[in-house]
N, C-alpha and C positions, 0 to 999 in steps of 0.2 A: 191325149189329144188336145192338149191346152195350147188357144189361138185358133183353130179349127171354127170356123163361123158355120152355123146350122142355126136352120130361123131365123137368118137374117140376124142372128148375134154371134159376136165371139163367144168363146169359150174360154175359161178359167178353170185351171186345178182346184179341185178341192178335196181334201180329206175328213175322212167322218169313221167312230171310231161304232159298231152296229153286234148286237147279239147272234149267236149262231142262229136264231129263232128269226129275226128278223131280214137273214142274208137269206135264209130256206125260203119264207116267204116272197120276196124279190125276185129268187130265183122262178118260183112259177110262175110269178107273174110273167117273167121274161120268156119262159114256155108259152103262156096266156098269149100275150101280145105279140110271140114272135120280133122279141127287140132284139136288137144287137149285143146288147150289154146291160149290166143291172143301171149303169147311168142311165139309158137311155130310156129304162122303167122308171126311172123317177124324174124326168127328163118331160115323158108321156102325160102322166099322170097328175105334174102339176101344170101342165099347161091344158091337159084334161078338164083339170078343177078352174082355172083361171078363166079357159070360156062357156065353162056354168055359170061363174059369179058374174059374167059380165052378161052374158042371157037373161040370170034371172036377176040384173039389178040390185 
């Protein structure tokens, strides 16, 4: 989906090379959260964290 704008930004390919261990995990999460796709868990997740840090300063 590279170009595809969500959140008011585009998108860009990326590739990233992840353990079976760490794709099993994602994957729940993506059960968890009901996402679309393992991007979109980590997609979630750091903009999750991004407005904690700016909450808590």
């Amino acid at each position: 989906m590279a170009g595809k704008t969500i959140y008011n930004e585009s998108k860009r390919r990326f590739t990233m090379t992840l353990t079976q261990t760490a794709i099993q995990w994602l994957e729940q999460k993506q059960i968890e959260l009901g996402a679309n796709s393992l991007s979109d868990v980590i997609e979630r997740m750091a903009r999750e964290k991004l407005d904690k840090n700016v909450t808590n300063g």
